[in-house]
N, C-alpha and C positions, 0 to 999 in steps of 0.2 A: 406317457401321459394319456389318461385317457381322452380320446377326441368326443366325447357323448357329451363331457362335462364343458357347459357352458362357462365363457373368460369371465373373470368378476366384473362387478360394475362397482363405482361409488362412486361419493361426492368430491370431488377434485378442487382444488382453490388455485385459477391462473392466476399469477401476481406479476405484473407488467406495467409499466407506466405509457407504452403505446398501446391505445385502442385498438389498433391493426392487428396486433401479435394477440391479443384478448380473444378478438374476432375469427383470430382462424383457427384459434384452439379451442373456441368450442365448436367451429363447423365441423371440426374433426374429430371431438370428442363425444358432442351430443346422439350422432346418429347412433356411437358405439354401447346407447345405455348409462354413459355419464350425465350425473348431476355437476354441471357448471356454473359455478363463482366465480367472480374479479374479485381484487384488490388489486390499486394504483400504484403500491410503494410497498416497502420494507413496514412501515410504522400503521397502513393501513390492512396487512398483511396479520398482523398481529391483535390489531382489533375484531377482524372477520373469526380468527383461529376462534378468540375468545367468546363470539358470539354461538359461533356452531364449529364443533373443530371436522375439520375435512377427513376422507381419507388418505389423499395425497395432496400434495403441493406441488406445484410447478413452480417457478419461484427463478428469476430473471436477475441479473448480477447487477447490470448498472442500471439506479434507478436513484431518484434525487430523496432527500431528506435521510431515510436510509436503505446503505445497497442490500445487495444479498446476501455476504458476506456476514454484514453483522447479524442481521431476518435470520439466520439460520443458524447462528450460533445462540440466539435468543430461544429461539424454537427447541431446541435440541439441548438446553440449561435450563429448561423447565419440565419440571417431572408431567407434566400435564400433558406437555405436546411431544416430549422427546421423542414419542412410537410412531409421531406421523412420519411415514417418508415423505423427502423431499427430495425433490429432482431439480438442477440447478441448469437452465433452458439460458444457453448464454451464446455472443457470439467470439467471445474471447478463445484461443485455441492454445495461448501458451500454458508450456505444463505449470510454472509455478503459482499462477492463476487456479489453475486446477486442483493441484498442490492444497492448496488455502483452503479451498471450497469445503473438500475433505476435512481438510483436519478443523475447521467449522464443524462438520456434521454433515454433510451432507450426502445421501445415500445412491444418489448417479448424477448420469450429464445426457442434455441433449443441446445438442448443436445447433442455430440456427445458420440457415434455415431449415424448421423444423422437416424434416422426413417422413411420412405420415407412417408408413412400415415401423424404422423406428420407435416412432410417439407411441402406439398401439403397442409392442412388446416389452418396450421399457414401464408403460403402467398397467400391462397383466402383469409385468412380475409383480411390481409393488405391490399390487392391490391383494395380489396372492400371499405375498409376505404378510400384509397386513392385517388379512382375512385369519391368518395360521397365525400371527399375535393375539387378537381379537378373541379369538376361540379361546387358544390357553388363559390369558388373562379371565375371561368369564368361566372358564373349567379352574381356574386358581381361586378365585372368590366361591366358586360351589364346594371346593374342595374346604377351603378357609370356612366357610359356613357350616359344612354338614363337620367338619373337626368340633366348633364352636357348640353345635346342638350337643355330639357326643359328650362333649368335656361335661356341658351343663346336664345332661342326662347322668353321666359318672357323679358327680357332684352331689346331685339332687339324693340318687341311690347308694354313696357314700353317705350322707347324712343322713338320710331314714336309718342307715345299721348303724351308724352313731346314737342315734336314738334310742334305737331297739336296745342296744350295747346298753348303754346307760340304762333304760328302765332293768333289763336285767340285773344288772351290777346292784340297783337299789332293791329291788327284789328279792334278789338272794340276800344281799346286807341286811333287810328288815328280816329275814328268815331268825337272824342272830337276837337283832336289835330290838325287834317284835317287844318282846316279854318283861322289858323294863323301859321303853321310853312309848310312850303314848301313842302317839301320830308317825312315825319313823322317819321325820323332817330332820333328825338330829343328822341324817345321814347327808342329805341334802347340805345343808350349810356347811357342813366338814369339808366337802367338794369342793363348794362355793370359796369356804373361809382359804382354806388351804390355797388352791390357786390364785387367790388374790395377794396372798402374802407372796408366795411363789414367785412370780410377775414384779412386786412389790423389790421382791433382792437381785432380780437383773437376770431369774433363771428365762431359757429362749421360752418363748411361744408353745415350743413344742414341752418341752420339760413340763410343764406349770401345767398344759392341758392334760399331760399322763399324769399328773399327781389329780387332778379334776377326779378322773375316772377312777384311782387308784386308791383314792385315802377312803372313799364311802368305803370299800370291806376293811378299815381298821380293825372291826372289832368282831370278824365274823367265827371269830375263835371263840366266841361265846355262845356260839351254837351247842360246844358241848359242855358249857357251863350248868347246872344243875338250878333250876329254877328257883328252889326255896335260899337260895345263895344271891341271884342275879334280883330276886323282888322283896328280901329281906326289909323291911322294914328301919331295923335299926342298923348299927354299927357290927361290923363282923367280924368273930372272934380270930385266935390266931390261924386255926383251923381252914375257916372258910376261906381267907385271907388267901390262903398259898394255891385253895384251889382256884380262887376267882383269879389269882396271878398266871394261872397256867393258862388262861386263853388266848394271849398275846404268839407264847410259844405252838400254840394248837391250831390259834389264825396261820401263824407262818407256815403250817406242815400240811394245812388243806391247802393250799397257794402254789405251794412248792414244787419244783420238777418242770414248770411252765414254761414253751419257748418264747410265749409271751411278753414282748417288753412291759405292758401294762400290767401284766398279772405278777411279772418278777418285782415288780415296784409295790404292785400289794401286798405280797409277802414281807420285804423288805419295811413298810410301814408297819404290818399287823405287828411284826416284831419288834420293832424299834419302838412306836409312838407313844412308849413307858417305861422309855428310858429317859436320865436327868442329866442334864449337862456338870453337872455334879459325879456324875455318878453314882449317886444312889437307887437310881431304878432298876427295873427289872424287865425283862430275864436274865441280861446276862450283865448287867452293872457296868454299861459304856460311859465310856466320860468323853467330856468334849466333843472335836469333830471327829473324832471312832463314830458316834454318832454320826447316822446318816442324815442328810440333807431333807430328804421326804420327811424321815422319821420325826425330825427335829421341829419341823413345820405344822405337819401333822400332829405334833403334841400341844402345841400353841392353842392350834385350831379346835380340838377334844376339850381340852380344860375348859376354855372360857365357854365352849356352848354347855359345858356341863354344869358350870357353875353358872349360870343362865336362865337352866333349864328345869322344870320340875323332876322328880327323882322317887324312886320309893322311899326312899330315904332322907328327902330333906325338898325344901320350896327351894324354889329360882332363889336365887340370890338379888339383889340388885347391880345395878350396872356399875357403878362408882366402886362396889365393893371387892365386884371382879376383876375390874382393871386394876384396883390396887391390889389384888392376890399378885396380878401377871407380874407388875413393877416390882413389887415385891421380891415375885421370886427369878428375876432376872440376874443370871449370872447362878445362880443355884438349882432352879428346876427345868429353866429355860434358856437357850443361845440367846444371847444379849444381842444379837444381830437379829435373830428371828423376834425378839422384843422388839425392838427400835421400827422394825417393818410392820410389825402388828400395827402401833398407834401409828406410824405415820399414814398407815390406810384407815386411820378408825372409822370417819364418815363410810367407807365403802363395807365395813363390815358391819355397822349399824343398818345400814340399808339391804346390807345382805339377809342378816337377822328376824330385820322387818316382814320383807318381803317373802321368805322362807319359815315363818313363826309356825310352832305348833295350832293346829283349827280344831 
């Protein structure tokens, strides 16, 4: 030990129901750099803690109302005081007495009558002990804090490349989208629409957020769709037809090979989100659940903004009209589950629509 480093000092609480015993613990304490407190009793012991908690407690066994016994099984049952030590200053010397004290809580003993040698090494140690609590508890809350900033810094700069992530994603999807829908919002609500159904049939949190990010490139296959095809005015022969069919397959092959979970799901969609629960879509004519889950979702979500939406090819539809295309073709174009989730959200997708509308 080094002897340069001065003994600790703190605030001490005598607990004694004689004045006398009060009195000589602080003649003996005070010269040493302690701050000395009374309390009379067990019950008044516990209101001083609560006022200003000590660093130590001296704390006297028999005392009326209540002893030390129970004082320090209170003291040491409360997450609040449990770190004070407490020194149990008694004149009782049988061991089961002592016995007790302990298995109360209590952290030593001093004997009356007090020792002065003694009193002085039994509260450096404490106060050393307590001093070495002290420190870690205040290095545990820096520690708990400077974790807490980190997290919220990681958080913060997770959610900016979530952002960045998404503006891309709609970026390159309008790359596609550009040349036949106006404003390229149609990309937006796909996202919107999709995750809300998503959520809507019980997929977790995370599922429904990677369809979020995943379903805007549905249709980025149409990058190498051929303009006078994609902005046609009318109806397209059998011709154009098979090539405007190949984007789905072409979405899925610019997608492809990605270790990507998000980008394996946008493949996954580009290809599916034109196929019919039926079976009669395309690329490759899946029926049922052969059809994927995104895919299936993602077909809901495309129709009705499409039918919705202005076209080179034709006005918005009305609302009432669309909804009864969807009902319609529930069970034939569409999962009759992914139906039933549609209208059960419709407020949320009216509001989507709203808030999302071509400007």
């Amino acid at each position: 030990m080094n002897r340069n480093v001065p003994p600790p000092t703190g605030t001490i609480l005598a607990v004694d129901d004689q004045s006398f015993n009060l009195r000589l613990l602080e003649a003996l304490l005070t010269p040493l750099g302690h701050s000395v407190r009374f309390a009379t009793d067990g019950m008044d012991c516990l209101e001083k803690v609560q006022e200003e908690k000590p660093d130590l407690i001296l704390l006297d066994i028999m005392m009326p109302r209540m002893d030390g016994f129970e004082t320090v099984a209170h003291l040491k049952g409360n997450p609040d005081t449990r770190a004070i030590p407490v020194v149990m200053v008694t004149s009782l010397t049988e061991v089961d007495e002592r016995v007790k004290a302990l298995e109360c809580g209590a952290d030593d003993f001093l004997s009356k009558p007090v020792n002065e040698l003694e009193l002085r090494a039994r509260v450096n140690s404490l106060l050393s002990v307590k001093a070495y609590y002290d420190h870690m508890k205040d290095y545990q809350k820096k520690l708990e804090s400077e974790v807490e900033h980190r997290t919220e810094e990681l958080r913060q700069a997770f959610a900016t490349i979530q952002r960045a992530s998404l503006e891309t994603i709609y970026r390159l999807a309008r790359a596609a989208e550009f040349r036949d829908d106006d404003t390229g919002e149609h990309i937006v609500r796909i996202g919107h629409f999709s995750a809300a159904i998503a959520k809507q049939m019980g997929l977790t949190e995370h599922e429904a957020e990677t369809i979020f990010y995943a379903a805007p490139m549905h249709d980025i296959g149409k990058i190498a769709t051929p303009d006078a095809i994609l902005q046609k005015p009318g109806k397209l022969d059998a011709e154009e037809w098979a090539i405007m069919k190949q984007h789905a397959l072409q979405g899925a092959q610019i997608l492809e090979g990605s270790e990507s979970e998000l980008l394996r799901m946008a493949e996954i969609i580009a290809l599916t989100h034109h196929e019919k629960w039926d079976g009669s879509g395309y690329p490759q004519g899946l029926k049922g659940e052969a059809i994927p889950i995104s895919g299936r979702i993602t077909a809901i979500a495309d129709v009705f903004d499409a039918l919705t939406s202005k076209r080179p090819y034709k006005d918005p539809f009305p609302l009432e009209k669309a909804f009864t295309i969807i009902r319609e073709s529930r069970g034939s174009h569409f999962d009759p589950a992914v139906v039933d989730a549609f209208f059960a959200i419709e407020d949320e997708i009216l509001r989507i629509k709203q808030e999302y509308k071509n400007k």
